[in-house]
Biopython code that builds the backbone (N, CA, C, O; Angstrom):
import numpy as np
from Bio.PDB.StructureBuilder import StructureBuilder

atoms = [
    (1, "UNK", "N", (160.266, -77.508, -79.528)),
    (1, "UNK", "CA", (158.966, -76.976, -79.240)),
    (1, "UNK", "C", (159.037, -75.538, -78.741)),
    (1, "UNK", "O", (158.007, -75.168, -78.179)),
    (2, "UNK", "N", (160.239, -74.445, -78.837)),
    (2, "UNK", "CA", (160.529, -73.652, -78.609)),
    (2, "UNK", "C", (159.143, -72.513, -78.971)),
    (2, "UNK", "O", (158.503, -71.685, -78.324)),
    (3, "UNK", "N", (159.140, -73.038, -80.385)),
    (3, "UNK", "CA", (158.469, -72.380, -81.603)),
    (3, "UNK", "C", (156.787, -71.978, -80.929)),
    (3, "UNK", "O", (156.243, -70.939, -81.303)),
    (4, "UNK", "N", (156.116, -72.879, -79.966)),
    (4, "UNK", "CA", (155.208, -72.565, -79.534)),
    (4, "UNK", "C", (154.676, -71.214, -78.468)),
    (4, "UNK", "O", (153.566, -70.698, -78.341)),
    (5, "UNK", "N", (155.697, -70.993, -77.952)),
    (5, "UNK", "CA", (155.729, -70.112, -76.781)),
    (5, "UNK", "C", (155.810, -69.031, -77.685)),
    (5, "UNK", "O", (155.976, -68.080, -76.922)),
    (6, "UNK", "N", (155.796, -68.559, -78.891)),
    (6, "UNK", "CA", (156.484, -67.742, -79.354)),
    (6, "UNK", "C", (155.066, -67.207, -80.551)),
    (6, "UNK", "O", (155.148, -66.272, -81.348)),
    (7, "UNK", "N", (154.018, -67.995, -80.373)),
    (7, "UNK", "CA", (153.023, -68.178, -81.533)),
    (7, "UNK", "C", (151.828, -66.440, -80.808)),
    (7, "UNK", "O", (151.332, -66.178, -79.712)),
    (8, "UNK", "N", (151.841, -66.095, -81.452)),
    (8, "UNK", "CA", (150.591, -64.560, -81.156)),
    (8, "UNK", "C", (149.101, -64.851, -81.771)),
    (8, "UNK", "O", (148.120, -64.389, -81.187)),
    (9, "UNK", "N", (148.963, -65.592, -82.906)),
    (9, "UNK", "CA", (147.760, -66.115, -83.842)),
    (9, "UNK", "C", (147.719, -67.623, -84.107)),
    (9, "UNK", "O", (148.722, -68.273, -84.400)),
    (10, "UNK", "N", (146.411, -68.163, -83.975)),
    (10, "UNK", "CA", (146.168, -69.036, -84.926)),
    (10, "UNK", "C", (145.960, -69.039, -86.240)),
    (10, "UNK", "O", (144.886, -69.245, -86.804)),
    (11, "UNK", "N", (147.438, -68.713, -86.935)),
    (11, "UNK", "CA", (147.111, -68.693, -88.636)),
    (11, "UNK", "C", (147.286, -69.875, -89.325)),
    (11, "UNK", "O", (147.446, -70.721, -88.446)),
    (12, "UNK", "N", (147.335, -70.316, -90.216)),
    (12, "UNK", "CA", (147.453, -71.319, -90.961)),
    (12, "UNK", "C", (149.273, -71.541, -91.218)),
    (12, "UNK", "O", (149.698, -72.678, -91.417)),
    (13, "UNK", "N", (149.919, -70.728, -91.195)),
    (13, "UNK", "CA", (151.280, -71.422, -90.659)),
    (13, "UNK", "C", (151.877, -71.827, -89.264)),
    (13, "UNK", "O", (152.711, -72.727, -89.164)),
    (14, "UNK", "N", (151.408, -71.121, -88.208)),
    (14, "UNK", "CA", (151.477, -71.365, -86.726)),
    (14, "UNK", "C", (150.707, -72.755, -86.575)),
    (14, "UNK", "O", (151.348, -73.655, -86.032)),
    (15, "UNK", "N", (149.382, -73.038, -87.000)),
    (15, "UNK", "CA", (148.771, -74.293, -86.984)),
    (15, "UNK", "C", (149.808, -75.455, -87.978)),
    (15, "UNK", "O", (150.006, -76.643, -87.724)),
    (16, "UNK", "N", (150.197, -74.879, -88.811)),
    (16, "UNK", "CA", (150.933, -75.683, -89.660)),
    (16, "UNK", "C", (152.417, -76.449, -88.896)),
    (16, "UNK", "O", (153.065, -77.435, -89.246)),
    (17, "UNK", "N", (152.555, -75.663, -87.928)),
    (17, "UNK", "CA", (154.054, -75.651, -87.150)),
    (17, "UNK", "C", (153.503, -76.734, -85.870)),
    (17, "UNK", "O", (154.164, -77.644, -85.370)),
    (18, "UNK", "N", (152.234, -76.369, -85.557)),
    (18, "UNK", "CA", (151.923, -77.090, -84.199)),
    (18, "UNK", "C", (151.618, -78.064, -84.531)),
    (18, "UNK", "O", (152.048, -78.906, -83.742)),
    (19, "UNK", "N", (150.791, -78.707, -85.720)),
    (19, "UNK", "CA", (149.816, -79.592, -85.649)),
    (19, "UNK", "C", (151.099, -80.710, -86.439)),
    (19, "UNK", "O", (151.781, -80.286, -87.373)),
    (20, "UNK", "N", (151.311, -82.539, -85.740)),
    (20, "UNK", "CA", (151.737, -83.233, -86.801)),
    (20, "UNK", "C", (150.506, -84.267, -87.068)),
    (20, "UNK", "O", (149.686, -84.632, -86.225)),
    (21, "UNK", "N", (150.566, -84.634, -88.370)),
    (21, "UNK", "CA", (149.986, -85.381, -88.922)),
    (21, "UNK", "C", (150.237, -86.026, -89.690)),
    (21, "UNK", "O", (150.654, -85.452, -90.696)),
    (22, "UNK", "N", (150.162, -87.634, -89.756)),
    (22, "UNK", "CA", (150.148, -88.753, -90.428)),
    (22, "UNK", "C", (149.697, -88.778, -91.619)),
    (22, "UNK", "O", (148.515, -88.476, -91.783)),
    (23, "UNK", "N", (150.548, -89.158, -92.797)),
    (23, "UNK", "CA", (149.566, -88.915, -93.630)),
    (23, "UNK", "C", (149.266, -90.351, -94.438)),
    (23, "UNK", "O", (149.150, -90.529, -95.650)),
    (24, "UNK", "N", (149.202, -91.077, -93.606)),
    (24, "UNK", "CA", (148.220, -92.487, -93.527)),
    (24, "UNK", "C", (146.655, -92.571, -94.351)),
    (24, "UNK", "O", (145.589, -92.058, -94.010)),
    (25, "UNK", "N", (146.930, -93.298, -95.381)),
    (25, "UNK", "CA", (145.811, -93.060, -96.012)),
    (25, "UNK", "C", (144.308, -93.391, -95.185)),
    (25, "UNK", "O", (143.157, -93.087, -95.499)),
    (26, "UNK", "N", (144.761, -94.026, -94.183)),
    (26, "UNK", "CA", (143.663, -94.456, -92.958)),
    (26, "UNK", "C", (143.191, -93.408, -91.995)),
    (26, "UNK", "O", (142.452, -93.797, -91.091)),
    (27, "UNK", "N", (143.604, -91.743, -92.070)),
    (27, "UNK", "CA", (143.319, -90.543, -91.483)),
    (27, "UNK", "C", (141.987, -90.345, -92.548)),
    (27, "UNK", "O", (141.976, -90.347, -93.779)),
    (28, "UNK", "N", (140.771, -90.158, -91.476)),
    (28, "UNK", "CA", (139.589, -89.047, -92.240)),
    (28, "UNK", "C", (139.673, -87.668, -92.997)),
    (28, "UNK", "O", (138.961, -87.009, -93.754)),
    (29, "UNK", "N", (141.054, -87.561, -92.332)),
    (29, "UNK", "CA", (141.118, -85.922, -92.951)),
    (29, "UNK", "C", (142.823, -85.953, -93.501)),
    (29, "UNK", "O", (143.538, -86.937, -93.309)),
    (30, "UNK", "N", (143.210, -84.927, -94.076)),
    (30, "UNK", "CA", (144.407, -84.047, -94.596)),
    (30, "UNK", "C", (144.800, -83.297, -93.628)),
    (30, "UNK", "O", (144.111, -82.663, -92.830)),
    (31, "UNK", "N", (145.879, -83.376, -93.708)),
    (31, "UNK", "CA", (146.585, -81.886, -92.236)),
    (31, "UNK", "C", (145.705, -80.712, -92.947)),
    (31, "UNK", "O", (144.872, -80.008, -92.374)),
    (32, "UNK", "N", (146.118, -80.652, -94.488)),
    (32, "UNK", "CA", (145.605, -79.056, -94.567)),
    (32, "UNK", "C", (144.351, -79.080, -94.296)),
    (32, "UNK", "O", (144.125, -77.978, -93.794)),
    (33, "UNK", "N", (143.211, -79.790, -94.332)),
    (33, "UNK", "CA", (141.770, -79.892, -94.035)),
    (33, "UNK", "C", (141.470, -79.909, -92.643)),
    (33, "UNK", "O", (140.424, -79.460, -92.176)),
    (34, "UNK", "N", (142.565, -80.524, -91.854)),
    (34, "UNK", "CA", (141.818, -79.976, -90.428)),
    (34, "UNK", "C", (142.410, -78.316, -89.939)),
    (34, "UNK", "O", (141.800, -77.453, -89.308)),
    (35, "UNK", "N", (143.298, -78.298, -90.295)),
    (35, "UNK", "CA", (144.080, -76.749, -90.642)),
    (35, "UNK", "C", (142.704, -75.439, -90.797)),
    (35, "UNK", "O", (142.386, -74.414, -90.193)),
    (36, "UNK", "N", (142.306, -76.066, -91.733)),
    (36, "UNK", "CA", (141.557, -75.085, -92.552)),
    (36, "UNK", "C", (139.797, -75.463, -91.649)),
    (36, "UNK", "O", (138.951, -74.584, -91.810)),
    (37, "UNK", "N", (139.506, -76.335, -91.046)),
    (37, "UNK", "CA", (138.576, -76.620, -90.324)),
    (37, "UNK", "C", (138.474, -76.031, -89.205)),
    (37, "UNK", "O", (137.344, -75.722, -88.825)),
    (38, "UNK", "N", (139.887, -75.655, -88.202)),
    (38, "UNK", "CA", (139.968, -75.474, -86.988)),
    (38, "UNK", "C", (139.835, -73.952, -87.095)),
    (38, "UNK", "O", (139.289, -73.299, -86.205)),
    (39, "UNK", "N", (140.485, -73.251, -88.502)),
    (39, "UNK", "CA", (140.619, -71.907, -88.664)),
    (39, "UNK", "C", (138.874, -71.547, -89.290)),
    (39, "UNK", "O", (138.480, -70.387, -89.165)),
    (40, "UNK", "N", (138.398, -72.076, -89.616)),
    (40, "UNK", "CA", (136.625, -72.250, -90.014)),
    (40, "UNK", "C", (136.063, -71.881, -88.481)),
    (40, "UNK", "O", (135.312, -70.937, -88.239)),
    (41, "UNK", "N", (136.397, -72.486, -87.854)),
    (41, "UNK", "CA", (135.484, -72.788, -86.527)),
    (41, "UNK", "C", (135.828, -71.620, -86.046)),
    (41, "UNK", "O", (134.942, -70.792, -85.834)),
    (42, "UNK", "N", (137.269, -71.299, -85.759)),
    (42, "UNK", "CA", (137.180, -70.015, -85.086)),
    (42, "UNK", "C", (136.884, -68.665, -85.328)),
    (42, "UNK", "O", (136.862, -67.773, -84.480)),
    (43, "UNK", "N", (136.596, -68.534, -86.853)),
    (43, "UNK", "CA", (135.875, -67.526, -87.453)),
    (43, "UNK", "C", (134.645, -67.195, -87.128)),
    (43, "UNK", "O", (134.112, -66.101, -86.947)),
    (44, "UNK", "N", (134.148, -68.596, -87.064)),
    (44, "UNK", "CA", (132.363, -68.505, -87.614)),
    (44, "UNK", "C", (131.567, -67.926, -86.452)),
    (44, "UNK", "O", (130.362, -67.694, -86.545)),
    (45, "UNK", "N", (132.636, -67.593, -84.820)),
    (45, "UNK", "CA", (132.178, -67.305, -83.933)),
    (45, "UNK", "C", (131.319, -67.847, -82.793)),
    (45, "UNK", "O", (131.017, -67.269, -81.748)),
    (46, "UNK", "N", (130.966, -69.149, -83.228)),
    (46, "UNK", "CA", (130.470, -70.301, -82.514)),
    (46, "UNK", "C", (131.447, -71.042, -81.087)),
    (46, "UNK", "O", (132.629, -71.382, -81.036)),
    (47, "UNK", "N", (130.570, -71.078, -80.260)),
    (47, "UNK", "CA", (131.342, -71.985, -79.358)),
    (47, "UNK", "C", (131.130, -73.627, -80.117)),
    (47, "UNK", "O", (130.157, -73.999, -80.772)),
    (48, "UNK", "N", (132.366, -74.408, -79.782)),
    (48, "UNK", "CA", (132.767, -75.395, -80.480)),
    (48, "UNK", "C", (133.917, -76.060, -79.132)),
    (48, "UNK", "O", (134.755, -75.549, -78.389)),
    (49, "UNK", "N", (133.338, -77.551, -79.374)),
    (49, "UNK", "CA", (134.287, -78.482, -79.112)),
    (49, "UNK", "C", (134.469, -79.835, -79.718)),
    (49, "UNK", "O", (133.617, -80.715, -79.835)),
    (50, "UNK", "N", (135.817, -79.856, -80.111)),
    (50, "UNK", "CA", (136.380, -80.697, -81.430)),
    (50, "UNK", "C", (137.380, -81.618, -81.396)),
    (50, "UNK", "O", (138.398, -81.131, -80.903)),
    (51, "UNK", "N", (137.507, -82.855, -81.752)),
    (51, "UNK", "CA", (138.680, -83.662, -81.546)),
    (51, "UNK", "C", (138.525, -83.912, -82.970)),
    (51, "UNK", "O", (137.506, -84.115, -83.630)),
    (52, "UNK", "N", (140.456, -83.823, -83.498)),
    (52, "UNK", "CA", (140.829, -84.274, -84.536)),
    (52, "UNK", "C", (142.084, -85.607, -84.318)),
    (52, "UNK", "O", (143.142, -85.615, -83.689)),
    (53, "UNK", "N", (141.549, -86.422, -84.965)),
    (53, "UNK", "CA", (142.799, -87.612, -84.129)),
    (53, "UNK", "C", (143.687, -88.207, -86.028)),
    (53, "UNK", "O", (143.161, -88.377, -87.128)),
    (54, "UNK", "N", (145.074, -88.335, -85.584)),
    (54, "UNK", "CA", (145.786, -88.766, -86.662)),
    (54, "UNK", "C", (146.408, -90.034, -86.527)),
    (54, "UNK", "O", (146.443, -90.394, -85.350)),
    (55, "UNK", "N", (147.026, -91.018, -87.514)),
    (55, "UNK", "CA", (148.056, -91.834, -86.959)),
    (55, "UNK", "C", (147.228, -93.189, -86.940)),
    (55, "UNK", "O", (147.576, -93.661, -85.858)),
    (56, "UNK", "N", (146.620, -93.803, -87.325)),
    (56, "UNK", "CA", (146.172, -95.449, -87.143)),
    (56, "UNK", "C", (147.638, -96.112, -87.012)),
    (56, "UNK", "O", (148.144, -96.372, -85.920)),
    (57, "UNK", "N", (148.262, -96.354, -88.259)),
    (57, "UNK", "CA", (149.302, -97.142, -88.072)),
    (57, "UNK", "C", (150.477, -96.471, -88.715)),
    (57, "UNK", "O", (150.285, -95.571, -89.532)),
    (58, "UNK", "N", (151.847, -96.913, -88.347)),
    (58, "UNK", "CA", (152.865, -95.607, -89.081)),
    (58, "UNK", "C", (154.298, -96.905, -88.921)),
    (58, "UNK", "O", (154.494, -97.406, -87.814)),
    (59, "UNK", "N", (154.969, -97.217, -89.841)),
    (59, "UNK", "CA", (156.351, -97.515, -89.925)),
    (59, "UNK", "C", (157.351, -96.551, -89.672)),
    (59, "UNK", "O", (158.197, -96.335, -90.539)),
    (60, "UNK", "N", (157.367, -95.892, -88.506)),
    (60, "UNK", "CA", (158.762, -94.954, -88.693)),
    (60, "UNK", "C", (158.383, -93.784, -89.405)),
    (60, "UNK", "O", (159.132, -93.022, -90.016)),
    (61, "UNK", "N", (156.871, -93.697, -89.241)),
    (61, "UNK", "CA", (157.064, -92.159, -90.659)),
    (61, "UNK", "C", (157.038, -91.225, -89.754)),
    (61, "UNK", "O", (157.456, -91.265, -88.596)),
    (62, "UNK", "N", (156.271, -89.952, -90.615)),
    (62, "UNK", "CA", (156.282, -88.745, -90.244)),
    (62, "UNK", "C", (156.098, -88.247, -88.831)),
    (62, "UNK", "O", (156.255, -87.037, -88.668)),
    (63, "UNK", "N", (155.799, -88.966, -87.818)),
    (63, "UNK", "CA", (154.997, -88.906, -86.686)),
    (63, "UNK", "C", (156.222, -89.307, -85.850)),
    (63, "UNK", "O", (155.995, -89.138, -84.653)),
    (64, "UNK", "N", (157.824, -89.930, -86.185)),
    (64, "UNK", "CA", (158.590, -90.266, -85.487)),
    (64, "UNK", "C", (158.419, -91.399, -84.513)),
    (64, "UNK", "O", (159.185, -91.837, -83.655)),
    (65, "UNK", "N", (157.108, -91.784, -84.910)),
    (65, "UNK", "CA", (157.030, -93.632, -83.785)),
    (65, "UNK", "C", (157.936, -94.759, -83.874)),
    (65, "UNK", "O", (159.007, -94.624, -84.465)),
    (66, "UNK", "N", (157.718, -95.484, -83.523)),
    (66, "UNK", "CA", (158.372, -96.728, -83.453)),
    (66, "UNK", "C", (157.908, -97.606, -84.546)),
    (66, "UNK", "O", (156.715, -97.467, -84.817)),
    (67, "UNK", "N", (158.687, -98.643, -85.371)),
    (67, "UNK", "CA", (158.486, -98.900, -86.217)),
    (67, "UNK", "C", (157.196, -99.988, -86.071)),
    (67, "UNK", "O", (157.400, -100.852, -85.218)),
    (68, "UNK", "N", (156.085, -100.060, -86.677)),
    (68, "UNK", "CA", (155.158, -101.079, -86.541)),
    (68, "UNK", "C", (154.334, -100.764, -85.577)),
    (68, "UNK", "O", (153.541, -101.582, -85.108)),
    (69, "UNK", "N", (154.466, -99.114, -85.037)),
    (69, "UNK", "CA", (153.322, -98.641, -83.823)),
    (69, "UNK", "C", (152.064, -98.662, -84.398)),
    (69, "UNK", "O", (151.901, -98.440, -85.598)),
    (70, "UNK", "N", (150.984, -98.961, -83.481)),
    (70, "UNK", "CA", (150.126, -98.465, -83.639)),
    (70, "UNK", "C", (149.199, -97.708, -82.875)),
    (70, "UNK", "O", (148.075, -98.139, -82.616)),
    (71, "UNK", "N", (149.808, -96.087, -82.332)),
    (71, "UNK", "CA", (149.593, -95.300, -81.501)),
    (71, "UNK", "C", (148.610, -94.307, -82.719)),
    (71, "UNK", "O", (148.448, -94.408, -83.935)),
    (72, "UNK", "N", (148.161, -93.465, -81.796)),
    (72, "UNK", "CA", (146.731, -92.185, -82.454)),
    (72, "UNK", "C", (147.629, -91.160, -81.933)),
    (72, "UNK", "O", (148.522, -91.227, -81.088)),
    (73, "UNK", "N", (147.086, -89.988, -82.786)),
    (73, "UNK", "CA", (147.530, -88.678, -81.587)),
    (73, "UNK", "C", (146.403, -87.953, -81.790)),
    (73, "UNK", "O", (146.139, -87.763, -82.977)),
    (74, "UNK", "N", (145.630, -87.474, -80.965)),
    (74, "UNK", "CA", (144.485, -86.243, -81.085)),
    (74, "UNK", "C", (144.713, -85.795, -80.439)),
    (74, "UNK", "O", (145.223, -86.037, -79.346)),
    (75, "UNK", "N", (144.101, -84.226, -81.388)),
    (75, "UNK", "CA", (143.999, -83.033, -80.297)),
    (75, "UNK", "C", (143.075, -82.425, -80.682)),
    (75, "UNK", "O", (142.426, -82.648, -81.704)),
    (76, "UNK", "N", (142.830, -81.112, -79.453)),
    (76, "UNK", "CA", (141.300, -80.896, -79.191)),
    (76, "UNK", "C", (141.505, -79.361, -79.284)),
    (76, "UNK", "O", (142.461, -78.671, -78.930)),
    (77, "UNK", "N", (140.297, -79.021, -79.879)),
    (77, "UNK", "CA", (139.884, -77.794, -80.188)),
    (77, "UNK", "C", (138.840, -77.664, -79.620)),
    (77, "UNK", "O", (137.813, -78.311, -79.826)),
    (78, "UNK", "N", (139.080, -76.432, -78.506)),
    (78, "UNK", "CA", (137.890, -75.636, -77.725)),
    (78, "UNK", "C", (137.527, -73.966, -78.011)),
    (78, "UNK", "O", (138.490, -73.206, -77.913)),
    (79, "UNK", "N", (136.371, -73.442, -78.312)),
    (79, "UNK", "CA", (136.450, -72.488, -78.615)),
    (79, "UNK", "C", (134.950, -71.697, -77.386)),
    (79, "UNK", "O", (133.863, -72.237, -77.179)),
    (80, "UNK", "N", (135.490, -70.195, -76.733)),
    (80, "UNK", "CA", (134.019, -70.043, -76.366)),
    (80, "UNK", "C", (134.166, -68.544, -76.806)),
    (80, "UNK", "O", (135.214, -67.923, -76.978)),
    (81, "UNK", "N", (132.763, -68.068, -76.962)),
    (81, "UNK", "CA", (132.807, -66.673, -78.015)),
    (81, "UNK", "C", (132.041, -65.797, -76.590)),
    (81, "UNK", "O", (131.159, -66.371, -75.952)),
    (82, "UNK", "N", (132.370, -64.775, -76.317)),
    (82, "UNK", "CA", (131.789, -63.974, -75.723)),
    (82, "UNK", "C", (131.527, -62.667, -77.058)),
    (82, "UNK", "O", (132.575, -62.383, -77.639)),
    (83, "UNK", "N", (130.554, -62.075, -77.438)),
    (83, "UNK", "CA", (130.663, -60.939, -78.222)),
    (83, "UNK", "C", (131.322, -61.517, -79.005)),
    (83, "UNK", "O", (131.284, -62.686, -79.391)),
    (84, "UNK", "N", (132.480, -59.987, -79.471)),
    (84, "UNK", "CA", (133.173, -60.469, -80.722)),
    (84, "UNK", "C", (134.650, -60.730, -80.387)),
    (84, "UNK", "O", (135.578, -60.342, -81.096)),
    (85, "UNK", "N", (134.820, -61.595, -78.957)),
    (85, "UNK", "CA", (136.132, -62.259, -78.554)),
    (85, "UNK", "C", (136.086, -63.811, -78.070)),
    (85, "UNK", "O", (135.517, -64.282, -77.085)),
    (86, "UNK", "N", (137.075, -64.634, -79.340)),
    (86, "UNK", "CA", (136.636, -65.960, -79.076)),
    (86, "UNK", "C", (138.094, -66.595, -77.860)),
    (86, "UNK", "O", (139.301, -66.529, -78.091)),
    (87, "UNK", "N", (137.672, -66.946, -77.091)),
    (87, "UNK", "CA", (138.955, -67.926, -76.668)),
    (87, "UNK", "C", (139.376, -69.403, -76.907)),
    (87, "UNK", "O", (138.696, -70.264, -76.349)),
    (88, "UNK", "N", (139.948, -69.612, -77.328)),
    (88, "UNK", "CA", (140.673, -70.344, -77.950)),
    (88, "UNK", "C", (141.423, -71.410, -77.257)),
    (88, "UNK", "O", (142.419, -70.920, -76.726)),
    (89, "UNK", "N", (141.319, -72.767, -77.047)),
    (89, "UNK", "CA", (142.508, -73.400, -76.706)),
    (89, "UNK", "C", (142.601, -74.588, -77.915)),
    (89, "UNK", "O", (141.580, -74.809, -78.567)),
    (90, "UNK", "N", (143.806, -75.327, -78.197)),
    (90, "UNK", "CA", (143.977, -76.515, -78.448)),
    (90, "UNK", "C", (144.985, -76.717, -78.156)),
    (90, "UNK", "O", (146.024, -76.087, -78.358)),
    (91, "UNK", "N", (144.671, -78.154, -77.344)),
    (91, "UNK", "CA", (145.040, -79.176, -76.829)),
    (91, "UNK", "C", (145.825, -80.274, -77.147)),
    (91, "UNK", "O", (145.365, -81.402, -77.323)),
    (92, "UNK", "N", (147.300, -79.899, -77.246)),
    (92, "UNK", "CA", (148.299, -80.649, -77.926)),
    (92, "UNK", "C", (147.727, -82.824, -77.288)),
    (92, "UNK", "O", (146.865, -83.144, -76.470)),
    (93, "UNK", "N", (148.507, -83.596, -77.976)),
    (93, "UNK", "CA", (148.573, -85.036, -77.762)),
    (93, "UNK", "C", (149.520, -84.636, -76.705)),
    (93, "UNK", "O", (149.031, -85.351, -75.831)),
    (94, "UNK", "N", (150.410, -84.097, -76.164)),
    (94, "UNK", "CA", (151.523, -83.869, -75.169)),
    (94, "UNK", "C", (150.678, -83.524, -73.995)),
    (94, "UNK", "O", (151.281, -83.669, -72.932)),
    (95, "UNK", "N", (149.632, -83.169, -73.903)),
    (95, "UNK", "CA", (148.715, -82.253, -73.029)),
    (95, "UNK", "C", (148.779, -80.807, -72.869)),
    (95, "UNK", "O", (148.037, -80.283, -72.038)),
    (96, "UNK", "N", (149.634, -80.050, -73.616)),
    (96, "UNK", "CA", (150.333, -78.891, -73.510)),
    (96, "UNK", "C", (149.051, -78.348, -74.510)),
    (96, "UNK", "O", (148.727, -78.747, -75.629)),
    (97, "UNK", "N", (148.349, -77.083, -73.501)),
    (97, "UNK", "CA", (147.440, -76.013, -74.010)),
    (97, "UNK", "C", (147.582, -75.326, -74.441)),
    (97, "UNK", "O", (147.991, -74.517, -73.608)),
    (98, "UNK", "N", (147.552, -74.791, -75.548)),
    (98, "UNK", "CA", (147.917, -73.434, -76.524)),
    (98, "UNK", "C", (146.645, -72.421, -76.357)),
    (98, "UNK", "O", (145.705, -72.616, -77.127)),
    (99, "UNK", "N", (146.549, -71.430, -75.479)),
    (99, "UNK", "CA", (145.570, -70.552, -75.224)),
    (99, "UNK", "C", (146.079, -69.458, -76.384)),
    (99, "UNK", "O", (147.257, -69.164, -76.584)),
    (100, "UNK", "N", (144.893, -68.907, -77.122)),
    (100, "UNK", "CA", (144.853, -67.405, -77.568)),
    (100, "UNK", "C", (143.657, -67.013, -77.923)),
    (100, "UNK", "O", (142.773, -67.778, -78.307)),
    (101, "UNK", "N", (143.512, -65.287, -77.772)),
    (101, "UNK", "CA", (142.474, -65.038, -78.189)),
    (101, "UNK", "C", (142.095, -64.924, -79.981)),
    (101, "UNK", "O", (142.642, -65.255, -81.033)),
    (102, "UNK", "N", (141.176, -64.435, -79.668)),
    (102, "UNK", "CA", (140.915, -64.568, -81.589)),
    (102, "UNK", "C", (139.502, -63.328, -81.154)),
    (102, "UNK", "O", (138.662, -63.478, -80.267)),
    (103, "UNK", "N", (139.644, -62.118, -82.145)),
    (103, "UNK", "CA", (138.735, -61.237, -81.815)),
    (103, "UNK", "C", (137.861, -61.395, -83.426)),
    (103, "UNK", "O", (138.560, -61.046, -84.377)),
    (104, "UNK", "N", (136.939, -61.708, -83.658)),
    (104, "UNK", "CA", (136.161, -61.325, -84.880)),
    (104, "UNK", "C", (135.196, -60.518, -85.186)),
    (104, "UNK", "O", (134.146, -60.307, -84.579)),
    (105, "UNK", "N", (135.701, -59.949, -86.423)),
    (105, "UNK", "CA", (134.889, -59.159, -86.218)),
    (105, "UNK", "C", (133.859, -59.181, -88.052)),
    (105, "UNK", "O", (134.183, -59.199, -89.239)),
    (106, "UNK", "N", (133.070, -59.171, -87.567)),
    (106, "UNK", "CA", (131.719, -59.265, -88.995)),
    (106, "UNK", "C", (131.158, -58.207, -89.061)),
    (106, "UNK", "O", (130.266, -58.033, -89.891)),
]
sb = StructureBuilder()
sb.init_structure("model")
sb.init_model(0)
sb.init_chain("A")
sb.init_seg("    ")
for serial, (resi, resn, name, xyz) in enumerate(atoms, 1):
    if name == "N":
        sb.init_residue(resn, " ", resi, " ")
    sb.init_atom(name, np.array(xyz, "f"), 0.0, 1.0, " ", f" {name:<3s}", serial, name[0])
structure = sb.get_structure()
């Protein structure tokens, strides 16, 4: 988890690095779709608060559980816009906050 301390943007590979996801046909969404949702939201300049949750059930897969778990992991996307500077957190399943800004500009 080195890799986090080290992140300057929420781009679509930094999100790609942070975010794991199940890819359980029982998830509402695609990694790349909440990817591309979370990077939506923080554009559009809106304050926003968001939970994306992954993982119903998993044999040992991608998520590294225990075989026959049936653990969730969500995490949360907070956004508040002053002008044209949004702040940013999401909220690892670890509890670990990833603060950055995000300046937009239209």
């Amino acid at each position: 988890m080195k890799q986090l301390k080290n992140i300057k943007a929420f781009t679509k590979t930094e999100l790609n690095k942070l975010i794991k996801w199940s890819s359980s046909r029982y998830n509402d969404y695609k990694k790349v779709d909440v990817i591309n949702d979370i990077l939506k939201i923080i554009d559009s300049g809106q304050d926003a608060e968001k939970e994306y949750t992954t993982g119903s059930y998993c044999e040992k897969g991608i998520l590294g559980m225990r075989s026959g778990s049936n653990y969730g992991m969500t995490y949360k996307l907070i956004t508040e816009n002053v002008g044209c500077i949004c702040y940013v957190d999401l909220i690892l399943p670890s509890g670990e906050v990833i603060s950055r800004l995000h300046i937009n500009i239209n």
